[in-house]
Backbone as JSON, one array per atom type, in Angstrom:
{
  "sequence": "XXXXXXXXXXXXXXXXXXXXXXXXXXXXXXXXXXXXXXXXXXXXXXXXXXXXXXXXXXXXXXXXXXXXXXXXXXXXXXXXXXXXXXXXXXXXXXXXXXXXXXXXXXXXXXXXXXXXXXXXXXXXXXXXXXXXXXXXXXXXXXXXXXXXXXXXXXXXXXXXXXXXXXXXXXXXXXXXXXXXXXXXXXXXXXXXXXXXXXXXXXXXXXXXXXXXXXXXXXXXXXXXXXXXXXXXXXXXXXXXXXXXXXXXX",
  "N": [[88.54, 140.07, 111.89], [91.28, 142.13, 111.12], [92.53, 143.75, 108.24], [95.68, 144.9, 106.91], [98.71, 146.24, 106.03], [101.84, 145.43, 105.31], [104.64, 147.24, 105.79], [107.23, 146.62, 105.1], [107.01, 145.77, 102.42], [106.73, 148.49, 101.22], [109.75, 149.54, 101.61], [111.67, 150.39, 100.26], [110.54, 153.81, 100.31], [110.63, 154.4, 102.84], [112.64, 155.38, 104.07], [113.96, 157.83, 105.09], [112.82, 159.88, 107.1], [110.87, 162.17, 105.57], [109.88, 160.62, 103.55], [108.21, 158.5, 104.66], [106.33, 159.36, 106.42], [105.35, 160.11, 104.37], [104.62, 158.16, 102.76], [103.05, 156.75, 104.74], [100.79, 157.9, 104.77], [100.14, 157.57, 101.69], [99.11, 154.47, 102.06], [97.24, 154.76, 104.13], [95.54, 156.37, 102.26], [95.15, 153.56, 100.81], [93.32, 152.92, 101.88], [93.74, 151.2, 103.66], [93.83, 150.14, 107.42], [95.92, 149.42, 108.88], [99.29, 149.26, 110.15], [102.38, 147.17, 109.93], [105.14, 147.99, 111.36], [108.13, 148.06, 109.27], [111.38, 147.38, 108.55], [111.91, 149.99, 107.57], [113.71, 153.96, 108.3], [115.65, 154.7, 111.17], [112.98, 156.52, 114.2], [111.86, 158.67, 115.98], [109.65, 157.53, 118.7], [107.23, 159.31, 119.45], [107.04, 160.79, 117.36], [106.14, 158.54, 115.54], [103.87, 158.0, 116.62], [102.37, 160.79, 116.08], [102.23, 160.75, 113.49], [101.07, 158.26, 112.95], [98.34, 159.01, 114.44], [97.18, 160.83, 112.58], [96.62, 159.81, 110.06], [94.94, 158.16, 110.69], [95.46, 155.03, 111.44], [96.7, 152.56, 113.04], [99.57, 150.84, 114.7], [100.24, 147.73, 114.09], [101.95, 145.29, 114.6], [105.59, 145.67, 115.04], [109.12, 144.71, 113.05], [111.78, 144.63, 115.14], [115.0, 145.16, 114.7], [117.02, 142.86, 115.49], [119.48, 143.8, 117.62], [118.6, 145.66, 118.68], [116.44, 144.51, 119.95], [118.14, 142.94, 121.41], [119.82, 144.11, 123.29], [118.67, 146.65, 124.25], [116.28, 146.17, 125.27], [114.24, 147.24, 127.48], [113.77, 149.93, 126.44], [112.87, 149.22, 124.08], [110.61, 148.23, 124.51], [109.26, 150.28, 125.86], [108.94, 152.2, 123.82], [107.42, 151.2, 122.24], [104.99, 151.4, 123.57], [104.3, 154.0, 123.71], [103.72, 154.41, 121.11], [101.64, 152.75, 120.82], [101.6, 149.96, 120.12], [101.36, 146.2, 120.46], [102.87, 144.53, 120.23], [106.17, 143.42, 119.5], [108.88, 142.43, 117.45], [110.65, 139.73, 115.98], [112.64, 139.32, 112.55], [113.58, 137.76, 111.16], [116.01, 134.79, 111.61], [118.64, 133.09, 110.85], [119.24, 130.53, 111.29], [121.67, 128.85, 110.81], [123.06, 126.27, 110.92], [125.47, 124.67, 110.95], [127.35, 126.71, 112.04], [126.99, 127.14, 114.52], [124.41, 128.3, 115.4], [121.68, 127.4, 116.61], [118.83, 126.23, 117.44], [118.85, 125.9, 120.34], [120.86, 128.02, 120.71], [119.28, 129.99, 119.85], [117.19, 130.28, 121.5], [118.39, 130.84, 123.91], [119.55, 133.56, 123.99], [117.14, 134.65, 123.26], [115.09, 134.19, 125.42], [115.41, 135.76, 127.62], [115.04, 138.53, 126.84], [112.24, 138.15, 125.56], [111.18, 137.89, 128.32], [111.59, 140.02, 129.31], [110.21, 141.91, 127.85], [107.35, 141.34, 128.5], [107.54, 141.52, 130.82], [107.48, 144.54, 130.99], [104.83, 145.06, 129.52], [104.46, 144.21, 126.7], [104.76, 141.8, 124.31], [107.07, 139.6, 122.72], [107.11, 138.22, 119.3], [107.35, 136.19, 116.64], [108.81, 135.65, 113.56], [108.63, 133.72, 110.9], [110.52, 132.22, 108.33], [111.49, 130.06, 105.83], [112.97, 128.4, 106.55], [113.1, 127.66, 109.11], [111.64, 125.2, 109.13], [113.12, 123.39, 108.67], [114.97, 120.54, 110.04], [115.85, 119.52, 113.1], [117.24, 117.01, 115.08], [115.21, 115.14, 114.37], [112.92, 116.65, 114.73], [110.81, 119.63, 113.73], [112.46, 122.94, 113.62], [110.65, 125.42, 113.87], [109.11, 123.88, 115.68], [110.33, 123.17, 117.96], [110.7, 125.64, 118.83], [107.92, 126.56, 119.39], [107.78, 124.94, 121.66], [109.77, 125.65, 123.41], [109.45, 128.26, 124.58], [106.76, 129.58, 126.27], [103.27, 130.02, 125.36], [102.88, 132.35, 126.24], [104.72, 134.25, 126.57], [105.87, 134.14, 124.24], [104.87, 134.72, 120.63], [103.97, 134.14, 117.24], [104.22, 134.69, 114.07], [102.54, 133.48, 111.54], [103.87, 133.58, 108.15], [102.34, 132.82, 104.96], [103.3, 132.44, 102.37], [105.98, 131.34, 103.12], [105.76, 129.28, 104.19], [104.33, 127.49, 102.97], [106.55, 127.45, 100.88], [108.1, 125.77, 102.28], [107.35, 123.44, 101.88], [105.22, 123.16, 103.47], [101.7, 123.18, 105.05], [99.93, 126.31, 104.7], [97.39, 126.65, 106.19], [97.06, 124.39, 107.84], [99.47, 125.09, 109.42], [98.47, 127.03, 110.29], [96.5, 126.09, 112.39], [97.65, 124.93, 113.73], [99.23, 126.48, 115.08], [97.37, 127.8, 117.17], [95.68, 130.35, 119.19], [97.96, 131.54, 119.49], [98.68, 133.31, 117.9], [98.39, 136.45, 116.8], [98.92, 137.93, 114.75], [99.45, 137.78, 111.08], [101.12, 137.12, 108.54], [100.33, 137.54, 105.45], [100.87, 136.38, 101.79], [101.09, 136.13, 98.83], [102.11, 132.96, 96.38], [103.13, 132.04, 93.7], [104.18, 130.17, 90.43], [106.94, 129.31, 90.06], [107.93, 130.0, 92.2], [107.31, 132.59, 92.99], [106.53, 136.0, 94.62], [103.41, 137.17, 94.91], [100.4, 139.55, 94.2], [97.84, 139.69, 96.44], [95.38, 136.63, 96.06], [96.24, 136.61, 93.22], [97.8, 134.61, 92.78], [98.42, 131.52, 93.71], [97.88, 130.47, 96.08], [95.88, 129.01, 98.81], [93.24, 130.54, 99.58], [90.59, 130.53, 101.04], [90.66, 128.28, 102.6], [92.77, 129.48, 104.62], [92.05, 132.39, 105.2], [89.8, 130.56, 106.44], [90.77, 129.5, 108.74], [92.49, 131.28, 109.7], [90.61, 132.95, 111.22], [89.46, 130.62, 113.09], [92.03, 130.42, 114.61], [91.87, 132.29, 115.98], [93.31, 134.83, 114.73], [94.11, 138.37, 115.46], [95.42, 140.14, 113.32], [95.65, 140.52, 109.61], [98.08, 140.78, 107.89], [99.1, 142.35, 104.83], [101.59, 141.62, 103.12], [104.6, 141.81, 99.95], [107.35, 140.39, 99.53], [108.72, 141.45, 96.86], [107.9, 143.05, 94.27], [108.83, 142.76, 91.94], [109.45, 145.14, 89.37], [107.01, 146.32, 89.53], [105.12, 148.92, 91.07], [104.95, 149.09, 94.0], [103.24, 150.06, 96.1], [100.64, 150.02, 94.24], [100.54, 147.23, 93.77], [99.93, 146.78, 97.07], [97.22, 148.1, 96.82], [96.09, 146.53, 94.86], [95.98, 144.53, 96.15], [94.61, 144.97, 98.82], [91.95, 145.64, 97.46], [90.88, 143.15, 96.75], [91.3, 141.9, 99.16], [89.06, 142.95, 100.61], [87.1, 142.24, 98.58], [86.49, 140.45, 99.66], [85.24, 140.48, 102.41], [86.85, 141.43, 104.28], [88.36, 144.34, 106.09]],
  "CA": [[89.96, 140.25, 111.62], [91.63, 143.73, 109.97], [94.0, 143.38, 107.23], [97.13, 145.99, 107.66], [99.75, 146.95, 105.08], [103.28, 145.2, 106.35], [105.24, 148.43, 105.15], [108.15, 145.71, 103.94], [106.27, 146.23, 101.19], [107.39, 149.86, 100.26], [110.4, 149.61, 102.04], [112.57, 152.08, 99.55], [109.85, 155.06, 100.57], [110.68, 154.62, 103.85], [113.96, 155.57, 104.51], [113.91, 159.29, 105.29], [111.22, 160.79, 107.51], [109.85, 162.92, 105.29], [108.93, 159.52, 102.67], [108.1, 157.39, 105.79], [105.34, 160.48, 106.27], [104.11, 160.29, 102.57], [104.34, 156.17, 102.66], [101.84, 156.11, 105.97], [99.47, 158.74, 103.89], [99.32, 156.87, 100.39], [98.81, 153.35, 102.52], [95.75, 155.13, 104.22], [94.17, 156.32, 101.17], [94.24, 152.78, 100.1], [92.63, 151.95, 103.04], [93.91, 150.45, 104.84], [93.69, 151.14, 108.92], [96.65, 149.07, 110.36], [100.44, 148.7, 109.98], [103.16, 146.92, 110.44], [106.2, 149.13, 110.78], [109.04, 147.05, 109.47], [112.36, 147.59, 107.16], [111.94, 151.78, 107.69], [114.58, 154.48, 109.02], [115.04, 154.77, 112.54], [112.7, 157.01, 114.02], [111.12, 158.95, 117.26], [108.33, 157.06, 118.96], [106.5, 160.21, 119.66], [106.84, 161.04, 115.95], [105.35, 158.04, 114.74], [102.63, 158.33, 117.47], [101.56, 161.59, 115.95], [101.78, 160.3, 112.36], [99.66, 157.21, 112.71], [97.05, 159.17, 114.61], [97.24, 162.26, 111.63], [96.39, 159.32, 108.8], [94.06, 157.29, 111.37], [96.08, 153.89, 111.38], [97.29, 151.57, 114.1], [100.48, 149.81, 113.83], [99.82, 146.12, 114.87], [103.26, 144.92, 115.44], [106.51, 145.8, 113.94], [109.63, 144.1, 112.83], [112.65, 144.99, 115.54], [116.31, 144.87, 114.61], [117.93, 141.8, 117.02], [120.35, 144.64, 118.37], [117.43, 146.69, 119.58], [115.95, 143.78, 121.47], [118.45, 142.19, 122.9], [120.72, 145.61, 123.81], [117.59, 147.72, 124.65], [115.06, 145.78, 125.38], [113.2, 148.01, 128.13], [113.55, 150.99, 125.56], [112.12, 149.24, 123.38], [109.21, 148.38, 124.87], [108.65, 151.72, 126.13], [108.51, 153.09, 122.67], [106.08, 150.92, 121.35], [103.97, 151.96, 124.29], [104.48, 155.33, 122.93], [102.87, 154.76, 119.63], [100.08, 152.43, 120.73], [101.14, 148.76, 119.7], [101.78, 145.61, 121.67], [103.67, 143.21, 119.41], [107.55, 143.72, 118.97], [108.86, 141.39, 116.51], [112.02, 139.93, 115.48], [111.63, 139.34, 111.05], [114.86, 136.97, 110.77], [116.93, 134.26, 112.41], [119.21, 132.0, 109.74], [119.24, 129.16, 111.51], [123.04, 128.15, 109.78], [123.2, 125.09, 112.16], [127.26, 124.4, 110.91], [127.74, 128.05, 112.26], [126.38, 127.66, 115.97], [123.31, 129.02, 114.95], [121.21, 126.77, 116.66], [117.63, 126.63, 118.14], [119.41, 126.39, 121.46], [121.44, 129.28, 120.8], [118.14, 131.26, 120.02], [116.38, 130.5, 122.58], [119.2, 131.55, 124.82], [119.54, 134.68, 123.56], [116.17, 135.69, 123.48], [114.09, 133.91, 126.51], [115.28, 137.17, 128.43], [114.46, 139.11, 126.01], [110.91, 137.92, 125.94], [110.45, 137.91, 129.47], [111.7, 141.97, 129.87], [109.09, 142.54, 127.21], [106.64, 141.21, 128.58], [107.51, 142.55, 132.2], [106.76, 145.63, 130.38], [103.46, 145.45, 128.92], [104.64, 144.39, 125.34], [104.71, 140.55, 123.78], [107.81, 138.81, 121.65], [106.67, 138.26, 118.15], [108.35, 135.53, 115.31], [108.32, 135.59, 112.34], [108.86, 132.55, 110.47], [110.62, 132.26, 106.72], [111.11, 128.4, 105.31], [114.75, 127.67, 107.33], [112.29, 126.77, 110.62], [110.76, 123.73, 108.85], [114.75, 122.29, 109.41], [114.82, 119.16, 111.08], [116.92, 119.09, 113.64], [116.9, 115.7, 116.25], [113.74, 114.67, 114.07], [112.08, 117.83, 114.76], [111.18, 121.1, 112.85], [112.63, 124.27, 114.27], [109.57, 126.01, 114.73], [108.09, 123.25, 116.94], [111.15, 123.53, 118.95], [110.57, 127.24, 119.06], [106.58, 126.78, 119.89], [107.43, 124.42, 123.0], [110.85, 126.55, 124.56], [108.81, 129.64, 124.57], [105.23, 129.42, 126.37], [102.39, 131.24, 124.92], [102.35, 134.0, 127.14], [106.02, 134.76, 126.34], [106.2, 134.56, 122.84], [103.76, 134.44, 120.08], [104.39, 133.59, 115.95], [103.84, 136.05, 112.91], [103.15, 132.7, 110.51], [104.18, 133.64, 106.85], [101.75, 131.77, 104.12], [104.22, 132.12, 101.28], [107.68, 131.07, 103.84], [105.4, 127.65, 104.71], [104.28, 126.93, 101.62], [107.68, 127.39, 99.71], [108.86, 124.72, 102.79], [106.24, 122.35, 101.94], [104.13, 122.86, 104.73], [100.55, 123.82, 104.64], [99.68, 127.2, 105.73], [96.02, 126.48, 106.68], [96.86, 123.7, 108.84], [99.98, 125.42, 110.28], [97.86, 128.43, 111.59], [95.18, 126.04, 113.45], [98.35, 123.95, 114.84], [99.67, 127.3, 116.44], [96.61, 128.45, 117.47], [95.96, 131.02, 120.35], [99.13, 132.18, 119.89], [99.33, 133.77, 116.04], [98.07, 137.5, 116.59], [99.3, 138.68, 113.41], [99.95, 136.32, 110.09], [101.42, 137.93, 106.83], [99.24, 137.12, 103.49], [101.76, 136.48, 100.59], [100.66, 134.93, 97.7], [102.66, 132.41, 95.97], [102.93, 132.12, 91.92], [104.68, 129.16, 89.98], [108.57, 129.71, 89.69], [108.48, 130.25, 93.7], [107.44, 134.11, 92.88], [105.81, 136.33, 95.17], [102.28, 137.52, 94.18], [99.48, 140.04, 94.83], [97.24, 138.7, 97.34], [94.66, 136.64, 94.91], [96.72, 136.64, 91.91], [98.72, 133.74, 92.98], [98.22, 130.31, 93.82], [97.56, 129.72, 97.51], [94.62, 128.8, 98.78], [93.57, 131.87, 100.55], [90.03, 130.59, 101.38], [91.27, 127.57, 103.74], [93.71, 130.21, 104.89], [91.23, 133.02, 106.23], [88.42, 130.18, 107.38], [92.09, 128.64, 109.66], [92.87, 132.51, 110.36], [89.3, 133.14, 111.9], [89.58, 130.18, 113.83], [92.57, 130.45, 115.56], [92.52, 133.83, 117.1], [94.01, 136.21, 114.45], [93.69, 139.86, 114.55], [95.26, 141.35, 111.97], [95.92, 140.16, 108.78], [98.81, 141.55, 107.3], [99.58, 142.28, 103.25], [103.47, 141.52, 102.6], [104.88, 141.15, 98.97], [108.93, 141.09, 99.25], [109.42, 141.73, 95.59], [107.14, 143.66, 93.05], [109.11, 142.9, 90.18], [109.55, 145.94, 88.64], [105.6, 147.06, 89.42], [104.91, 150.04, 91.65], [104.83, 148.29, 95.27], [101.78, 150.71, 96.21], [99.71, 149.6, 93.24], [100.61, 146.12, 94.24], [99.04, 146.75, 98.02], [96.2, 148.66, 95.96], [95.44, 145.2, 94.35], [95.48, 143.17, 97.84], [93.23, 145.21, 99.62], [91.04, 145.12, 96.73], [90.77, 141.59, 96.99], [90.71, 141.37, 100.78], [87.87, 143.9, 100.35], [85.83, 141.84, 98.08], [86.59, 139.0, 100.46], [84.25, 140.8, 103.53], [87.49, 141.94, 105.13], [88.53, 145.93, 105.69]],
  "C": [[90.16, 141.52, 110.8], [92.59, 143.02, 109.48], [94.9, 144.98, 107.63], [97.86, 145.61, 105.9], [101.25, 146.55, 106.31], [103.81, 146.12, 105.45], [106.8, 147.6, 104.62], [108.37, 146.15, 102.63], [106.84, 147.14, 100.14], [109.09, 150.08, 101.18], [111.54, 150.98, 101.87], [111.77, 152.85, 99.52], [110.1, 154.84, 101.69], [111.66, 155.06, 104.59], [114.5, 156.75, 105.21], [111.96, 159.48, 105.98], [110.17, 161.34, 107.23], [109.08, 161.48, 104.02], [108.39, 158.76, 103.75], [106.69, 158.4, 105.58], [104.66, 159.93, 105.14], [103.64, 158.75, 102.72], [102.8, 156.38, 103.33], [100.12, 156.92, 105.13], [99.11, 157.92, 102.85], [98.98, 155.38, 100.92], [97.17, 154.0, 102.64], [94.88, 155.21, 103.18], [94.05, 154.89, 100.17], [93.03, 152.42, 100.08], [92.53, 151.35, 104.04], [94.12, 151.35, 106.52], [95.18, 150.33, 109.79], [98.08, 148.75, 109.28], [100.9, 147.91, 110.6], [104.67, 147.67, 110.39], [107.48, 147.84, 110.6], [110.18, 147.75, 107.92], [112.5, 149.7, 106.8], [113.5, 152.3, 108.42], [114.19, 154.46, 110.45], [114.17, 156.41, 112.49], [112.29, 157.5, 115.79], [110.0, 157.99, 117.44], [107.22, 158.11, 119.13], [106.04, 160.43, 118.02], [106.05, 159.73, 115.08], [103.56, 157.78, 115.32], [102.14, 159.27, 116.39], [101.28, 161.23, 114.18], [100.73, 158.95, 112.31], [98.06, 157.65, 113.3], [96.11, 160.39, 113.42], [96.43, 160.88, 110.43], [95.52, 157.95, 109.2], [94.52, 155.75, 111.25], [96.61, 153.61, 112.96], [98.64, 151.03, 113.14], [99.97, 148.55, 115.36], [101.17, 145.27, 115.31], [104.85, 145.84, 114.73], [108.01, 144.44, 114.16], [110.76, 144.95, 113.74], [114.06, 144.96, 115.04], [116.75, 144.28, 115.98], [118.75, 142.77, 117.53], [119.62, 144.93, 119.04], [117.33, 145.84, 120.94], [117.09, 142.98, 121.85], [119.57, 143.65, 123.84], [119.56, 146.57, 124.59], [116.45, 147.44, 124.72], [113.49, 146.71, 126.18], [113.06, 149.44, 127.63], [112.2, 150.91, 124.69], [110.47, 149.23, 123.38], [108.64, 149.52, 125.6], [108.46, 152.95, 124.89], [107.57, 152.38, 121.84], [105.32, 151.2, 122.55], [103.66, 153.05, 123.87], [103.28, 155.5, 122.29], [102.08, 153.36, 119.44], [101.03, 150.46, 120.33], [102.18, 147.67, 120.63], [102.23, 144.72, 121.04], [105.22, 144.12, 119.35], [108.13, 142.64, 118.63], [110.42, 141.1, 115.94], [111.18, 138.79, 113.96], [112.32, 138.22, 110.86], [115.79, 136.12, 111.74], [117.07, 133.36, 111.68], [119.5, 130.98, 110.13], [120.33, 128.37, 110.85], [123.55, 127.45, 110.68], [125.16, 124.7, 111.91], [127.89, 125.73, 111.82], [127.43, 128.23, 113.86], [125.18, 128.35, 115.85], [121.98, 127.87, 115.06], [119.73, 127.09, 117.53], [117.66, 126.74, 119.41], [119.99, 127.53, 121.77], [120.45, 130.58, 121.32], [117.55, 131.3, 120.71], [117.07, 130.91, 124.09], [119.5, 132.63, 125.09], [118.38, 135.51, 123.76], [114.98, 135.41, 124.8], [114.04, 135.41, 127.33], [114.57, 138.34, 127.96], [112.6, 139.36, 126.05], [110.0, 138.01, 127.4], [110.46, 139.51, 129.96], [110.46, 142.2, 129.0], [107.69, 142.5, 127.83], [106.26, 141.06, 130.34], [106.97, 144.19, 132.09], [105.78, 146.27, 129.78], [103.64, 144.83, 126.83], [105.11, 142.8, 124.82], [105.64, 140.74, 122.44], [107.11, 138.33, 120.55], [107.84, 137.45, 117.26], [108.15, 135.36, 114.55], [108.87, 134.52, 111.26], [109.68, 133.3, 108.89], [110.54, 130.58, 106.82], [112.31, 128.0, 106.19], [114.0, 127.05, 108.8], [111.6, 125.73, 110.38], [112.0, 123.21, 108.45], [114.12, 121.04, 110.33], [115.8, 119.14, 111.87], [116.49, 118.24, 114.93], [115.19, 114.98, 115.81], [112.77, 115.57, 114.09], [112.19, 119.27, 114.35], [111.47, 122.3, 113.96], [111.84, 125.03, 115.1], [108.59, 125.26, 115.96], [108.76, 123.44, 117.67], [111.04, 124.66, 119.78], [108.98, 127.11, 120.07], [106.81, 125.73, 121.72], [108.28, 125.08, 123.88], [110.31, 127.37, 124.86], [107.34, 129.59, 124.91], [104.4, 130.87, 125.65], [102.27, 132.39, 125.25], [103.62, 135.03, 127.1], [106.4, 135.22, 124.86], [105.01, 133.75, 121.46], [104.32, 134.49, 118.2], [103.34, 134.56, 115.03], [104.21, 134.64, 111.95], [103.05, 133.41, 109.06], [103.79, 132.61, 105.58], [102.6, 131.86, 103.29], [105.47, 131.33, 102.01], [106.95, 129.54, 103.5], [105.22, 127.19, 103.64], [105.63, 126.53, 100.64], [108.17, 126.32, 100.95], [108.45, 123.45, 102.97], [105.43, 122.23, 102.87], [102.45, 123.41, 104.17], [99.96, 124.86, 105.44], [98.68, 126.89, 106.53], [96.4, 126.0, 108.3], [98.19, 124.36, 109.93], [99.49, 127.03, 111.22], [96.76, 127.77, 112.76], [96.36, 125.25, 114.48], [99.21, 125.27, 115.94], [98.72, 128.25, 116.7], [96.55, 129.25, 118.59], [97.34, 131.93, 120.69], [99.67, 133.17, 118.29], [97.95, 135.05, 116.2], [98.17, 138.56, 115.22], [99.51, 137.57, 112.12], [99.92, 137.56, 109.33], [100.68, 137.0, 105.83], [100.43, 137.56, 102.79], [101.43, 135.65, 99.39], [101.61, 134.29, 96.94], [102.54, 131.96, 94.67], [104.09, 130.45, 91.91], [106.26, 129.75, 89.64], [108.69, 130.05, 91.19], [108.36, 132.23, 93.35], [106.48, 134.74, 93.89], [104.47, 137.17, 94.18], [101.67, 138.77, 94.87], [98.39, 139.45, 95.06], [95.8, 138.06, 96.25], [95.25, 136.5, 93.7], [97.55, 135.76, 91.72], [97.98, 131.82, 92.71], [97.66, 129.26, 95.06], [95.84, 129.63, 97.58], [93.51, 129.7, 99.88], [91.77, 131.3, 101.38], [90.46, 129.54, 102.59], [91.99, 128.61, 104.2], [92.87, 131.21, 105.97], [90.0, 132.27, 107.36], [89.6, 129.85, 108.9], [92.53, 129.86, 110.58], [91.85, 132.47, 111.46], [89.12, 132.13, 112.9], [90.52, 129.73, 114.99], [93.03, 131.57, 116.2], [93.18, 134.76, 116.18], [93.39, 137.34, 114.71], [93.69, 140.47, 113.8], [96.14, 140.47, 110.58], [97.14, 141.23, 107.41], [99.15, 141.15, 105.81], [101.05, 142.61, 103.12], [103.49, 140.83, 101.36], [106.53, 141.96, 99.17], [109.17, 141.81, 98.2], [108.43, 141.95, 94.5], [107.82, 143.47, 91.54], [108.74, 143.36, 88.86], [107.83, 146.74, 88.87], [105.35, 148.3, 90.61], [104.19, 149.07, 92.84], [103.15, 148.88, 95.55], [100.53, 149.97, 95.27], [99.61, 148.05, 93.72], [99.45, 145.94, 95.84], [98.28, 147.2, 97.69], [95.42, 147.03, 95.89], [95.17, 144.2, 95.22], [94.44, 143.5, 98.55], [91.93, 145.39, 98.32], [89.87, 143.81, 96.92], [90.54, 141.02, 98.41], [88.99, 142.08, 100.56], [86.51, 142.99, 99.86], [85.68, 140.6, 98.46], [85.5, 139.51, 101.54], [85.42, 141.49, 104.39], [87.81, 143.61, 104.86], [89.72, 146.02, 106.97]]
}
């Protein structure tokens, strides 16, 4: 498995081209070899082609804006062909069930979606927070989600801090969507519901990577929403550290 840098992370360096540039450089010299592009300005696909091959990185999926994919779907997937990566990812769906905002809705919305992508060479990507461990008709969201959507259509970016803060257990929810979880974010979880640096928290990260390793991940991505107040960089500094002196790179 590689660990990656979800660029979330530094989000305010990414906003302008020329910090997006510097961002992908001071990631590298942490170390790290793989992104996720997510929460950045828009940008050329060519242009980020030639920057991820300038600072030797992959991006492993990224996070789409719902406009993109459902308005421009066969764009889109022709610009992550571009710049090398085969995940396109939606980060968010609020699930505000009084609002029409239902797991029917979403899966109405995006089945097409998923199927142009992946007429195109390029696989649907979800990314969980805690609102998909809802119950609705006796059943959680995301199971709903894992049976409307076959494996080959759409595949799950699980989030160890989202599951945890919804009482679930990451471990066991990465071996129950196995075969289908190409990417998982690492977030560590502190007491007061705070986000952590990876290791410095509370989860249980060794069940976590033995559960990763066995159900098919590739890349292990480092996401911390909220540095409170600490220099985000220094923060991914201290994760790959710690993945590092775990056996991972």
């Amino acid at each position: 498995m590689k660990i990656g840098a979800q660029l979330y992370t530094v989000r305010g360096s990414t906003q302008t081209l020329e910090d997006f540039s510097e961002t992908l450089k001071k990631v590298a010299d942490i170390g790290y070899k793989t992104v996720q592009v997510s929460g950045t300005c828009a940008f050329p696909a060519e242009w980020l082609r030639g920057e991820l091959r300038k600072n030797g990185l992959e991006c492993a999926v990224t996070h789409t804006p719902p406009q993109r994919l459902l308005g421009e779907t066969e764009k889109v997937a022709e610009e992550h062909k571009i710049f090398g990566c085969k995940y396109a990812g939606i980060g968010w769906n609020a699930f505000t069930l009084e609002n029409g905002d239902t797991p029917e809705a979403f899966i109405e919305k995006y089945l097409p979606v998923a199927e142009t992508l992946k007429n195109n060479g390029v696989k649907f990507m979800y990314h969980n927070h805690d609102q998909e461990f809802k119950k609705v008709g006796g059943r959680l969201i995301i199971e709903i989600l894992a049976e409307s959507f076959s494996p080959e259509l759409m595949g799950f970016i699980p989030d160890t801090f989202w599951i945890q803060a919804a009482g679930g257990d990451p471990a066991e929810w990465l071996r129950r969507l196995s075969g289908r979880i190409p990417c998982i974010h690492l977030k560590d979880f502190s007491y007061g519901r705070k986000y952590s640096v990876i290791g410095e928290g509370n989860m249980n990260f060794g069940a976590i990577f033995n559960a990763a390793a066995d159900s098919g991940v590739e890349y292990m991505l480092v996401e911390q929403d909220d540095c409170y107040g600490e220099d985000p960089f220094e923060c991914l500094r201290r994760s790959y550290q710690y993945l590092k002196s775990n056996g991972f790179e």
